[in-house]
Structures are given as structure tokens and as C-alpha cells.
N, C-alpha and C positions, 0 to 999 in steps of 0.2 A: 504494500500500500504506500510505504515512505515514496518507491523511486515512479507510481503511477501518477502520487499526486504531488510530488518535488517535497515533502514536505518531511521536521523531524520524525522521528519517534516518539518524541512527547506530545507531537499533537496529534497523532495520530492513538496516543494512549489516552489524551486527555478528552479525543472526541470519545473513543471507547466507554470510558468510566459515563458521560452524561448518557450516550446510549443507557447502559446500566439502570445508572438510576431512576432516567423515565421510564423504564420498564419495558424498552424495545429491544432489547436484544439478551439474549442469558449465556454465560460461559459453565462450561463443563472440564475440571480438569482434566484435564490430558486427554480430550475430546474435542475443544475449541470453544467457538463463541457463535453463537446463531441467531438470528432475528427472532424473534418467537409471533407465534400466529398473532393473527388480530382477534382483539377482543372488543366483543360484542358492545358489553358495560362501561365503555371509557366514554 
């Protein structure tokens, strides 16, 4: 993702984490990180 979008690894970690926390994407260890479905209730 760094060399698609020219960018560090911190911002690329820092967009990761707000994914996160709104609740769009989930990490699995040593399985990765995934969007998760759309939810109906938001």
C-alpha cells in the first residue's frame, strides 16, 4: 500500500487504526485485516 499510494507506513497504519475504530474493517492475527460486511443498524 506504502509504494501504491507514495505514502509512509504511519499513514498508512494511522488510516488502518480509524478504519478500526469506526468499525469498518477487523484484523485477525496472523490472518490479516478485512472490511467487514455492512451492517444493516448503523
Amino acid at each position: 500500500m506504502c509504494a501504491k499510494y507514495d505514502v509512509s507506513t504511519q499513514v498508512i497504519r494511522s488510516a488502518m487504526l480509524i478504519l478500526r475504530a469506526e468499525g469498518l474493517v477487523e484484523g485477525h492475527q496472523g490472518r490479516g485485516v478485512y472490511v467487514r460486511a455492512p451492517n444493516a443498524d448503523r
